[in-house]
mmCIF file of the N, C-alpha and C atoms, coordinates in Angstrom:
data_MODEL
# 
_entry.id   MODEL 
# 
loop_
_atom_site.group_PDB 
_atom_site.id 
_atom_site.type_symbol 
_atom_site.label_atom_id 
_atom_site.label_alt_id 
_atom_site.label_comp_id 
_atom_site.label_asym_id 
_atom_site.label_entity_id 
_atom_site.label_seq_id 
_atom_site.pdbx_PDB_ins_code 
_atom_site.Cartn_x 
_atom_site.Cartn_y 
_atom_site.Cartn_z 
_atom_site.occupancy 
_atom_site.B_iso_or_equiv 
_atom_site.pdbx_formal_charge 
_atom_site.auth_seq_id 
_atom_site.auth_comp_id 
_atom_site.auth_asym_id 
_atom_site.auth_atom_id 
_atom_site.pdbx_PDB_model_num 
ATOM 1   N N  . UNK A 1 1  ? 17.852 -4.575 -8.840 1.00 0.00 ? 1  UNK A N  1 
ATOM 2   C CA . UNK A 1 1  ? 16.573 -5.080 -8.377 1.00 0.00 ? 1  UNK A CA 1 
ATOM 3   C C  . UNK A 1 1  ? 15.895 -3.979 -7.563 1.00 0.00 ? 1  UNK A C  1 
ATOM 4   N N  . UNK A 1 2  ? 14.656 -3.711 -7.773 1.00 0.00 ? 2  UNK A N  1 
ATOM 5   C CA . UNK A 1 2  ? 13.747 -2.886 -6.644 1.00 0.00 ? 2  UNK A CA 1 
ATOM 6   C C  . UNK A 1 2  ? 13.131 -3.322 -6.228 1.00 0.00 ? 2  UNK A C  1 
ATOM 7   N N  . UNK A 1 3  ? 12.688 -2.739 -4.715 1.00 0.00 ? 3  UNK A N  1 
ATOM 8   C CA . UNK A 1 3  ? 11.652 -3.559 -4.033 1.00 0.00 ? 3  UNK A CA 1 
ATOM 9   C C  . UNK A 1 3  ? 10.751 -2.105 -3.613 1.00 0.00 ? 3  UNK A C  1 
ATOM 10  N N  . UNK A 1 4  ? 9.336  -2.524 -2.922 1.00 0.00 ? 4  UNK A N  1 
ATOM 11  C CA . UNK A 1 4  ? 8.848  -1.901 -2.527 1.00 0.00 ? 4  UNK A CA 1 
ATOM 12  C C  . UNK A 1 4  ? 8.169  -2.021 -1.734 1.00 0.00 ? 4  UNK A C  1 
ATOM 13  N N  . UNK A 1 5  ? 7.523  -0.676 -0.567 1.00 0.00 ? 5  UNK A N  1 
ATOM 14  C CA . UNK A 1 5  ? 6.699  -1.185 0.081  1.00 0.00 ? 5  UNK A CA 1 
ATOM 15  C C  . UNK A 1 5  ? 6.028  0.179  1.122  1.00 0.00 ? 5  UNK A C  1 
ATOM 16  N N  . UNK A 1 6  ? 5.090  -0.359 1.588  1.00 0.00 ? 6  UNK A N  1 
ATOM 17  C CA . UNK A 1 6  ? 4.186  1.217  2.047  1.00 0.00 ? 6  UNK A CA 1 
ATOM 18  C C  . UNK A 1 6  ? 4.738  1.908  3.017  1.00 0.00 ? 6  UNK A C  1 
ATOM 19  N N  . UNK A 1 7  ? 6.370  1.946  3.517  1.00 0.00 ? 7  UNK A N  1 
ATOM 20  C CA . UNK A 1 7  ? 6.417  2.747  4.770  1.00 0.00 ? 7  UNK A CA 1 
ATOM 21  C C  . UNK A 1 7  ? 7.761  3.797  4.156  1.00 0.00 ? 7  UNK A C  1 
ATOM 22  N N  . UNK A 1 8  ? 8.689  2.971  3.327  1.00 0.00 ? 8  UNK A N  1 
ATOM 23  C CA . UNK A 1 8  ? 9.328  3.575  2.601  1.00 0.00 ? 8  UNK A CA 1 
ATOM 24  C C  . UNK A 1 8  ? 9.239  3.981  0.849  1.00 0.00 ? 8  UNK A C  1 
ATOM 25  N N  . UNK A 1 9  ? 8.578  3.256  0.489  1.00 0.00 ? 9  UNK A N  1 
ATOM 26  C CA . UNK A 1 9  ? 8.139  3.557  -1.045 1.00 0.00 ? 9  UNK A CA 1 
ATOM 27  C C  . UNK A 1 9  ? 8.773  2.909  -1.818 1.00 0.00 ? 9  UNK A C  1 
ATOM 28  N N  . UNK A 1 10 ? 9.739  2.711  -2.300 1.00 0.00 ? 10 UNK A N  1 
ATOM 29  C CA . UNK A 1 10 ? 10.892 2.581  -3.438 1.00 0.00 ? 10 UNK A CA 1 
ATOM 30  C C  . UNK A 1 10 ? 12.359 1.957  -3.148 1.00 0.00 ? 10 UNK A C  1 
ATOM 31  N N  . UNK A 1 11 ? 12.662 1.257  -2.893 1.00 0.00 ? 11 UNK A N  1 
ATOM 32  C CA . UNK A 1 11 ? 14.145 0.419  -2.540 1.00 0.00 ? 11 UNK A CA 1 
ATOM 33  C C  . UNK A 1 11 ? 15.099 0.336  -3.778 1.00 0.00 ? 11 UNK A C  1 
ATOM 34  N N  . UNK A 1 12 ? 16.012 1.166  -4.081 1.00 0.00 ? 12 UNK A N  1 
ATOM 35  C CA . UNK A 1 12 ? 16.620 0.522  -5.060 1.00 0.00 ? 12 UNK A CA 1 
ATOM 36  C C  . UNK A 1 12 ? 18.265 0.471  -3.911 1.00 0.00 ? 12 UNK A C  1 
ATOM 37  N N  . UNK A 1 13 ? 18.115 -0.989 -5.136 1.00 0.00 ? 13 UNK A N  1 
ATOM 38  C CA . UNK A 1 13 ? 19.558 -1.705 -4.158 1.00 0.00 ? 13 UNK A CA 1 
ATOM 39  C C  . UNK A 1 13 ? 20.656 -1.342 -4.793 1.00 0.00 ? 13 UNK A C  1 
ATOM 40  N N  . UNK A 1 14 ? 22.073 -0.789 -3.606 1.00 0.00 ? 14 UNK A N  1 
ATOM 41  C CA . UNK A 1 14 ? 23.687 -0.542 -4.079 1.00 0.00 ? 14 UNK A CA 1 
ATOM 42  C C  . UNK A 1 14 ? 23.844 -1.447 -5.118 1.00 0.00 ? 14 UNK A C  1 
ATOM 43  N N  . UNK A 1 15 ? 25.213 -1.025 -5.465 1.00 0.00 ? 15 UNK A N  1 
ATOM 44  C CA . UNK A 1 15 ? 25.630 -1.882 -6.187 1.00 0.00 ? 15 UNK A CA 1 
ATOM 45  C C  . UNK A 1 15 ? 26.558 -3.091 -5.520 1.00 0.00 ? 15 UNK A C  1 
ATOM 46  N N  . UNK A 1 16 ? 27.089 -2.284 -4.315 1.00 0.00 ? 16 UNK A N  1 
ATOM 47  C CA . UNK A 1 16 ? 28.038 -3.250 -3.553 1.00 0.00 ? 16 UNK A CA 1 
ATOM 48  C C  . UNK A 1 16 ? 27.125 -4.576 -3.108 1.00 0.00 ? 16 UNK A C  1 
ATOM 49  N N  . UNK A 1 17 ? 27.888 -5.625 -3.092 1.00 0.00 ? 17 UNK A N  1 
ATOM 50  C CA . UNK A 1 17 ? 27.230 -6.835 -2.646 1.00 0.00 ? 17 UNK A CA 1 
ATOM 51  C C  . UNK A 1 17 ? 26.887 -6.736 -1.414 1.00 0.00 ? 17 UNK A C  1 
ATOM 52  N N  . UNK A 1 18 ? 27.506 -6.521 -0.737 1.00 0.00 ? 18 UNK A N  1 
ATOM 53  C CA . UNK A 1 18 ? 27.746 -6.847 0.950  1.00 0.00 ? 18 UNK A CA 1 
ATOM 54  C C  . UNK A 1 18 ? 26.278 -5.274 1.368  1.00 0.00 ? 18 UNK A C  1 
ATOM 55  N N  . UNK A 1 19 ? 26.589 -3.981 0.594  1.00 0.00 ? 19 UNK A N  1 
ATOM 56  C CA . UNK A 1 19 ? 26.026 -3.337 1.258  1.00 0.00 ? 19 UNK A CA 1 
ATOM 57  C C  . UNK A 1 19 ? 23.854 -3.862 0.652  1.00 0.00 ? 19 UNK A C  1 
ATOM 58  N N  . UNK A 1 20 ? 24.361 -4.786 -0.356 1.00 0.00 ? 20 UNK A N  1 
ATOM 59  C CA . UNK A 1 20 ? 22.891 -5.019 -1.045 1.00 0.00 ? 20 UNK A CA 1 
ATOM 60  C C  . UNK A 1 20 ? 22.240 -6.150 0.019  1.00 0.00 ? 20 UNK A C  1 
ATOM 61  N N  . UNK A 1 21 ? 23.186 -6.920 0.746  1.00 0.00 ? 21 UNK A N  1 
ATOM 62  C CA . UNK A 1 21 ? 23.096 -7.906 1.822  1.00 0.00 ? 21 UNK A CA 1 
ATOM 63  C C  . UNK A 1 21 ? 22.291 -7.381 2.840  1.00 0.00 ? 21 UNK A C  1 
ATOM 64  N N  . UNK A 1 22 ? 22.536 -6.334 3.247  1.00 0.00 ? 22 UNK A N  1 
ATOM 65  C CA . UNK A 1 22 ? 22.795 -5.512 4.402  1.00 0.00 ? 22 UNK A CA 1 
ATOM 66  C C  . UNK A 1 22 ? 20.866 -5.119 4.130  1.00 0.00 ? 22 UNK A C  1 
ATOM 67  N N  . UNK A 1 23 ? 21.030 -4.418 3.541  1.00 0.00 ? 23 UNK A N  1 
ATOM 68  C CA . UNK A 1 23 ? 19.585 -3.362 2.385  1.00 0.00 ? 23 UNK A CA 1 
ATOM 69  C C  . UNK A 1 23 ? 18.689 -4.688 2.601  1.00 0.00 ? 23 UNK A C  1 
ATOM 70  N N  . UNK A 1 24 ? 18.694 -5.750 1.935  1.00 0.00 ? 24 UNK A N  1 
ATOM 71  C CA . UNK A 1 24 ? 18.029 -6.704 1.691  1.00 0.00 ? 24 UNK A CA 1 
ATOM 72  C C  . UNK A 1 24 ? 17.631 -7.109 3.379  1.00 0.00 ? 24 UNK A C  1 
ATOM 73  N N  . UNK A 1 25 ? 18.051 -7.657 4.281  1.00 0.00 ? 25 UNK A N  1 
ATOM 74  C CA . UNK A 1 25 ? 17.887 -7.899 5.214  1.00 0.00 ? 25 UNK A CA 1 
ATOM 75  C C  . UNK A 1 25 ? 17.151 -7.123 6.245  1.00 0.00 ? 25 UNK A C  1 
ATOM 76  N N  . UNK A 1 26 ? 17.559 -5.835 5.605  1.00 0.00 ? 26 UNK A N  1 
ATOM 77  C CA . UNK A 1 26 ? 16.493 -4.747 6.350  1.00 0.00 ? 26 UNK A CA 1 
ATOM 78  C C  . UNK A 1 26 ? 15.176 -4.398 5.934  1.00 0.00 ? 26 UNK A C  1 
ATOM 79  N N  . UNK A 1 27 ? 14.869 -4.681 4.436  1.00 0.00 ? 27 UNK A N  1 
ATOM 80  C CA . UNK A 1 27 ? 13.659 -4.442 3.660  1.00 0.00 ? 27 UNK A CA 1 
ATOM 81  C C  . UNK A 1 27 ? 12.637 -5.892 4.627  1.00 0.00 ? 27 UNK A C  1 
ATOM 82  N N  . UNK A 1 28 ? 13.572 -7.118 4.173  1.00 0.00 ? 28 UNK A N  1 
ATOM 83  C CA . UNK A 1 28 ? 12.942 -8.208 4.898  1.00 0.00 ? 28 UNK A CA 1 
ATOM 84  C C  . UNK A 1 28 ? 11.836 -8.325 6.319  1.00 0.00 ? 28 UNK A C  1 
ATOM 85  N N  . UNK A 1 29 ? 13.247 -7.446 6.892  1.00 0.00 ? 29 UNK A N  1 
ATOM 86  C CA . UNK A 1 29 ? 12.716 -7.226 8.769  1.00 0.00 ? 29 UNK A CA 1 
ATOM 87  C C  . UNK A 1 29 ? 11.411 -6.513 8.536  1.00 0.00 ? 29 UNK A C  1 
ATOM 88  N N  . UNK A 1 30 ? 11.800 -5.391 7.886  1.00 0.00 ? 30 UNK A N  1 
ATOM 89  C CA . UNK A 1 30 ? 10.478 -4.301 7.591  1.00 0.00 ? 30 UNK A CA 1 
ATOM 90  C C  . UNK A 1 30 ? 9.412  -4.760 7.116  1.00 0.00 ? 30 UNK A C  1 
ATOM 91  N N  . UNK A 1 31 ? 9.084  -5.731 6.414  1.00 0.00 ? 31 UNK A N  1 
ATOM 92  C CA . UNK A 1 31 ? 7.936  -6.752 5.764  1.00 0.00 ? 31 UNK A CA 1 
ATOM 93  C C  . UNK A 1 31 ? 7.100  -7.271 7.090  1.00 0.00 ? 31 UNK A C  1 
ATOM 94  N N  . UNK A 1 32 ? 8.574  -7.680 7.422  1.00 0.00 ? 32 UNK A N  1 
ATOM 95  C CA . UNK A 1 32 ? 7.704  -8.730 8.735  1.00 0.00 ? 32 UNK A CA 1 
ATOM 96  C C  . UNK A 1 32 ? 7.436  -7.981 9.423  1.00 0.00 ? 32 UNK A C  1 
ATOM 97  N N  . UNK A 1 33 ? 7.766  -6.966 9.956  1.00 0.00 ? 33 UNK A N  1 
ATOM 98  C CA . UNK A 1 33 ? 7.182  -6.230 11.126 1.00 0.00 ? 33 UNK A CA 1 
ATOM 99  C C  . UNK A 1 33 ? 6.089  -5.243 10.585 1.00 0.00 ? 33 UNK A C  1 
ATOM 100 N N  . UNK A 1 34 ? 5.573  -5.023 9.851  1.00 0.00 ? 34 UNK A N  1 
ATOM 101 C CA . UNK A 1 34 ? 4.767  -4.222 9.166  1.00 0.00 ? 34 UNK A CA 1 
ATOM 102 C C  . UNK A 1 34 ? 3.482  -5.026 9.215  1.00 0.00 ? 34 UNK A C  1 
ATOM 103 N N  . UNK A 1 35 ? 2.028  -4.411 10.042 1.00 0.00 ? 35 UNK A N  1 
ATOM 104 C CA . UNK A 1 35 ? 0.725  -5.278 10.205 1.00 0.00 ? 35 UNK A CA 1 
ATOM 105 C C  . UNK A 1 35 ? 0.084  -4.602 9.231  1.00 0.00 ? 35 UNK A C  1 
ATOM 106 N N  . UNK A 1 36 ? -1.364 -4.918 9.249  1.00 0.00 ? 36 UNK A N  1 
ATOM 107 C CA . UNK A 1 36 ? -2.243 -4.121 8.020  1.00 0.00 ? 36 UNK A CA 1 
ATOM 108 C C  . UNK A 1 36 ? -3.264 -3.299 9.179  1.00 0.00 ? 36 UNK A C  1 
ATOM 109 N N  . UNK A 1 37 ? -2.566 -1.796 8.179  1.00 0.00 ? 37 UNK A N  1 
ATOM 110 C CA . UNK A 1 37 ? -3.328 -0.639 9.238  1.00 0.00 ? 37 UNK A CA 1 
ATOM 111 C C  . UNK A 1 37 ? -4.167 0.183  8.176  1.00 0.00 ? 37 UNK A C  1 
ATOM 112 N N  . UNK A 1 38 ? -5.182 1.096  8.559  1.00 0.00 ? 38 UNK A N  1 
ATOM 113 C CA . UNK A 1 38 ? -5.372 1.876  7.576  1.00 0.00 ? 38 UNK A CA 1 
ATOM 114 C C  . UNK A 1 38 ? -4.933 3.634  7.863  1.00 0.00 ? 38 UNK A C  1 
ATOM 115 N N  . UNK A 1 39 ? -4.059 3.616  6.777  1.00 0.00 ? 39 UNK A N  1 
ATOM 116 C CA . UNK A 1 39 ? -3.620 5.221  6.611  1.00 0.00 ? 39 UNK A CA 1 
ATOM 117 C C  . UNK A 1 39 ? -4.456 6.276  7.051  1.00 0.00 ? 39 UNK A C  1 
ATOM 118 N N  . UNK A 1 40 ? -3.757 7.104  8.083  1.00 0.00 ? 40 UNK A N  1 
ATOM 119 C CA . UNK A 1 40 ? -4.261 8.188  8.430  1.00 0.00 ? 40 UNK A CA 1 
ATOM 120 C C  . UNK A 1 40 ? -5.013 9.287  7.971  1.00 0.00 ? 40 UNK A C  1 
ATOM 121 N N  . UNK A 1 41 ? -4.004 9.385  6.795  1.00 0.00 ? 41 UNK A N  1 
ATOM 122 C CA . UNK A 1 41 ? -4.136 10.249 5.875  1.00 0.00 ? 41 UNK A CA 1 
ATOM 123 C C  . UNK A 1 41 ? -5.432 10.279 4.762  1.00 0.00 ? 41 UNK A C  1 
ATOM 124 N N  . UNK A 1 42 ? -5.298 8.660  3.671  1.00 0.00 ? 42 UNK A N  1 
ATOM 125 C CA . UNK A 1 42 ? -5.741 8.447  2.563  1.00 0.00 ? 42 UNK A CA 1 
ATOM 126 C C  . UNK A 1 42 ? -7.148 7.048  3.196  1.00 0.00 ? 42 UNK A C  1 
ATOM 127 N N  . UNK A 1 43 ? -6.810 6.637  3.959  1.00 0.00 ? 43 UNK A N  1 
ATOM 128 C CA . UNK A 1 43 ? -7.654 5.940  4.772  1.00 0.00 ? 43 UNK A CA 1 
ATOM 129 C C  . UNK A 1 43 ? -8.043 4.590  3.698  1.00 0.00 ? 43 UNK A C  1 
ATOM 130 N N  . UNK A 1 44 ? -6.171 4.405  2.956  1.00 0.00 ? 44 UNK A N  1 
ATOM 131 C CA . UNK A 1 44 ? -6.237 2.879  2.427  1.00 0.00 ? 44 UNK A CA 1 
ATOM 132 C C  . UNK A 1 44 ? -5.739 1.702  3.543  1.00 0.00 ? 44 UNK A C  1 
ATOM 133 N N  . UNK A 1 45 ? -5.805 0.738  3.399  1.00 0.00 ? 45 UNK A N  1 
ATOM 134 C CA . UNK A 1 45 ? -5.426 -0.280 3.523  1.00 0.00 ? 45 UNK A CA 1 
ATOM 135 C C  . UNK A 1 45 ? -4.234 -0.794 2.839  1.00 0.00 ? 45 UNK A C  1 
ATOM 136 N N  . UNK A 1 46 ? -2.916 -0.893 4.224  1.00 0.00 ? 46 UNK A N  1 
ATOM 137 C CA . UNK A 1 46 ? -1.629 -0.581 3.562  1.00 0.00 ? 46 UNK A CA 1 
ATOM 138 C C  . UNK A 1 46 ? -1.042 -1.335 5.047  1.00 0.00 ? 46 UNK A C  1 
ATOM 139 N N  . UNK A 1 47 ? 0.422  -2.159 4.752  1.00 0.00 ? 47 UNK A N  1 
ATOM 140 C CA . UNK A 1 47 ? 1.182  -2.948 5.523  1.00 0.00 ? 47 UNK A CA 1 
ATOM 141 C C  . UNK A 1 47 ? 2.060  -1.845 5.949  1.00 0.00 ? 47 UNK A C  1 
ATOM 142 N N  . UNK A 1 48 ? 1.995  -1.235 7.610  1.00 0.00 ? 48 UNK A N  1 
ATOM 143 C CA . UNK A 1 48 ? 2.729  -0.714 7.934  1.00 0.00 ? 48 UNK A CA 1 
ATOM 144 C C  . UNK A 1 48 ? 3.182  -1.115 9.372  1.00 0.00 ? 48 UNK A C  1 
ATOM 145 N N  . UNK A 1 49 ? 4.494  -0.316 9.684  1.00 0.00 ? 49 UNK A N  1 
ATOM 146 C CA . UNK A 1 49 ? 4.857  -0.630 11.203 1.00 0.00 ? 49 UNK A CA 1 
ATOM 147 C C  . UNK A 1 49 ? 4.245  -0.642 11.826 1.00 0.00 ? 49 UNK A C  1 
ATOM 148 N N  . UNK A 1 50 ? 4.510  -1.287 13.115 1.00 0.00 ? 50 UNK A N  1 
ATOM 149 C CA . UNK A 1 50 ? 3.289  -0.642 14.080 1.00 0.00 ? 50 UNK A CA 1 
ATOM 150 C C  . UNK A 1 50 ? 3.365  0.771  14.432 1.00 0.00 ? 50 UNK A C  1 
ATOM 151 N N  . UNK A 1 51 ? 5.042  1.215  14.999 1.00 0.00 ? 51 UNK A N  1 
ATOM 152 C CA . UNK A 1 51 ? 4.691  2.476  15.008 1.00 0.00 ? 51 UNK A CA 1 
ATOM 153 C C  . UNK A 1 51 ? 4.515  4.186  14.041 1.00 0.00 ? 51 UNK A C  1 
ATOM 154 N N  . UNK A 1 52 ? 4.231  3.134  13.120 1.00 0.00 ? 52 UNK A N  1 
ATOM 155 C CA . UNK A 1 52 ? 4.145  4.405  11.414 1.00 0.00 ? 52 UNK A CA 1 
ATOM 156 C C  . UNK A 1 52 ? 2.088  4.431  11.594 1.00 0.00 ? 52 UNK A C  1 
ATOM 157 N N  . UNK A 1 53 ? 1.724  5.402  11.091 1.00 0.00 ? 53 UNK A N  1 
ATOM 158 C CA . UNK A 1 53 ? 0.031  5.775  10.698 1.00 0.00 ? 53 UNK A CA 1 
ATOM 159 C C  . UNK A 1 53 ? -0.063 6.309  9.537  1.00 0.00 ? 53 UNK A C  1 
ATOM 160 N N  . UNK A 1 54 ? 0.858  6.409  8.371  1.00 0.00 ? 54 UNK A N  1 
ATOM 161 C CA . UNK A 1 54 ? 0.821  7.429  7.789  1.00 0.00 ? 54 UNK A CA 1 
ATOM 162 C C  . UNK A 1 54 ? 1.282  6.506  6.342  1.00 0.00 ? 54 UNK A C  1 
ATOM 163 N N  . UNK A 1 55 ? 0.771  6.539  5.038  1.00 0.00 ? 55 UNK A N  1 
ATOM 164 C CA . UNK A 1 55 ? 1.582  5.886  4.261  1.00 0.00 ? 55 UNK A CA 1 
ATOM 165 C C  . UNK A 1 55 ? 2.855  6.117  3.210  1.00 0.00 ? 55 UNK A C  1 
ATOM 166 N N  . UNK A 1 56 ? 3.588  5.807  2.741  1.00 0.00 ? 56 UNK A N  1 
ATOM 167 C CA . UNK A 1 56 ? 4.635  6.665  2.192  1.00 0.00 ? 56 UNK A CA 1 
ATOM 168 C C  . UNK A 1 56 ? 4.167  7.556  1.053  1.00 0.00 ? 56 UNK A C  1 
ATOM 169 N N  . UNK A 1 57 ? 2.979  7.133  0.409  1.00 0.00 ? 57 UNK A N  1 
ATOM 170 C CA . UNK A 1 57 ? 2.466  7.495  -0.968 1.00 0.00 ? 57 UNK A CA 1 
ATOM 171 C C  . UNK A 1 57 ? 2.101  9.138  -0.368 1.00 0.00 ? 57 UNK A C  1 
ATOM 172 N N  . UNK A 1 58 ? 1.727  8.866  1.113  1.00 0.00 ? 58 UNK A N  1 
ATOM 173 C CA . UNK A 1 58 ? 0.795  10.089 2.034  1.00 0.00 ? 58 UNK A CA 1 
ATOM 174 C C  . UNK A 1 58 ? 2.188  11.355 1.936  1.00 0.00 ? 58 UNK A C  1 
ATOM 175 N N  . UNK A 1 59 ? 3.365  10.602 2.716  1.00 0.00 ? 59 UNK A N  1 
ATOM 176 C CA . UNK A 1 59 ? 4.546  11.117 3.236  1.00 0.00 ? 59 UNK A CA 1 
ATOM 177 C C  . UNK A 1 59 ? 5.049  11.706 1.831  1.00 0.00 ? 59 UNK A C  1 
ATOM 178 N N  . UNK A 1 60 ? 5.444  11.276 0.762  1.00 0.00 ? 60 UNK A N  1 
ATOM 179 C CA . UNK A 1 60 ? 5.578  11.618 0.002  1.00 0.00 ? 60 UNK A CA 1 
ATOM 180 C C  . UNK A 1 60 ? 4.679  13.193 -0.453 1.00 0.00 ? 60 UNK A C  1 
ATOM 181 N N  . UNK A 1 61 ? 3.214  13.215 -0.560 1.00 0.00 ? 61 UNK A N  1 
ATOM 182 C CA . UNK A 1 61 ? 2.677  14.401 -0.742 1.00 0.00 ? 61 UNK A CA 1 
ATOM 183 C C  . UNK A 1 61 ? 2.899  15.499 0.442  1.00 0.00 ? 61 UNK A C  1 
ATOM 184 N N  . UNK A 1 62 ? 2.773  15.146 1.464  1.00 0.00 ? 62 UNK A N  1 
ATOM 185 C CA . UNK A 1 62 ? 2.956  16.049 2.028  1.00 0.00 ? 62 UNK A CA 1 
ATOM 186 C C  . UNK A 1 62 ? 4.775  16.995 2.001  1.00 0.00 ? 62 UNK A C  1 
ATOM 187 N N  . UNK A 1 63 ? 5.758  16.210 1.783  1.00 0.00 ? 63 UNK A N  1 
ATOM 188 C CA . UNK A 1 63 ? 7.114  16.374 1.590  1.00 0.00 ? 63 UNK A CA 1 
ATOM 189 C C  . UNK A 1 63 ? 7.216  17.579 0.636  1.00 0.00 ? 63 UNK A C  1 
ATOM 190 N N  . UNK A 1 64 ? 6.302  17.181 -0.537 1.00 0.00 ? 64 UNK A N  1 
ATOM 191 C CA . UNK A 1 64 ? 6.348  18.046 -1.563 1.00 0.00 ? 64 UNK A CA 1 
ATOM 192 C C  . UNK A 1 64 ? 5.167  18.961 -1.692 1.00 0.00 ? 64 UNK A C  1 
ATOM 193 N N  . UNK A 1 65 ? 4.532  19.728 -0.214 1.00 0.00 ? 65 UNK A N  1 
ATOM 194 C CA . UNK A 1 65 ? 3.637  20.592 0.102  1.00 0.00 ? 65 UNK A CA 1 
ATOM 195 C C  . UNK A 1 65 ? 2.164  20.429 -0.378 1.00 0.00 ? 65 UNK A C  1 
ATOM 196 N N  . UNK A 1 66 ? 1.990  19.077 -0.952 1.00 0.00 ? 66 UNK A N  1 
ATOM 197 C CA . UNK A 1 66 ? 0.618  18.932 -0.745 1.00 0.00 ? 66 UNK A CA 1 
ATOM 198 C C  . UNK A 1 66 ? -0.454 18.996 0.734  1.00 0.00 ? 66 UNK A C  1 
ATOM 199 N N  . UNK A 1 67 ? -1.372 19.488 0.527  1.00 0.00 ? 67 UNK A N  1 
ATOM 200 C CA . UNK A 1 67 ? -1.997 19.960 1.725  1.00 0.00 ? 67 UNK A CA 1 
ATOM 201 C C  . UNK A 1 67 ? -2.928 18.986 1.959  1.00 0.00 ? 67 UNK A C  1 
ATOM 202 N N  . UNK A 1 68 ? -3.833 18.525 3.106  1.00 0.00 ? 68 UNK A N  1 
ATOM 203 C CA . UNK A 1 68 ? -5.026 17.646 3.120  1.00 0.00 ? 68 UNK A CA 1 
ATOM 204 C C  . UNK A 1 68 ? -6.029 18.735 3.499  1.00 0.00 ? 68 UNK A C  1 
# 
């Protein structure tokens, strides 16, 4: 199963049960605690932490030396 979402990008879940328990429960928390901010960067409208500004799609380009 994958999940997704704007602060980390891409969730793919272990295979272990217990550690997919674990994963799952943390994606969850991260949902809920995530308000609607707009990206620093791309200046979308995107569910992030409170203390994140930046979106993963953003984090992602810059990782791989895209410039703004």
């Amino acid at each position: 199963m994958k999940y997704y979402d704007d602060n980390y990008g891409g969730w793919d879940m272990p295979e272990n049960v217990e550690e997919q328990h674990e994963m799952r429960k943390f994606y969850h928390k991260v949902k809920y605690e995530s308000v609607w901010k707009v990206c620093s960067l791309c200046d979308q409208k995107v569910k992030l932490r409170p203390e994140y500004d930046k979106c993963n799609s953003c984090m992602d380009r810059l990782e791989s030396g895209h410039q703004w």
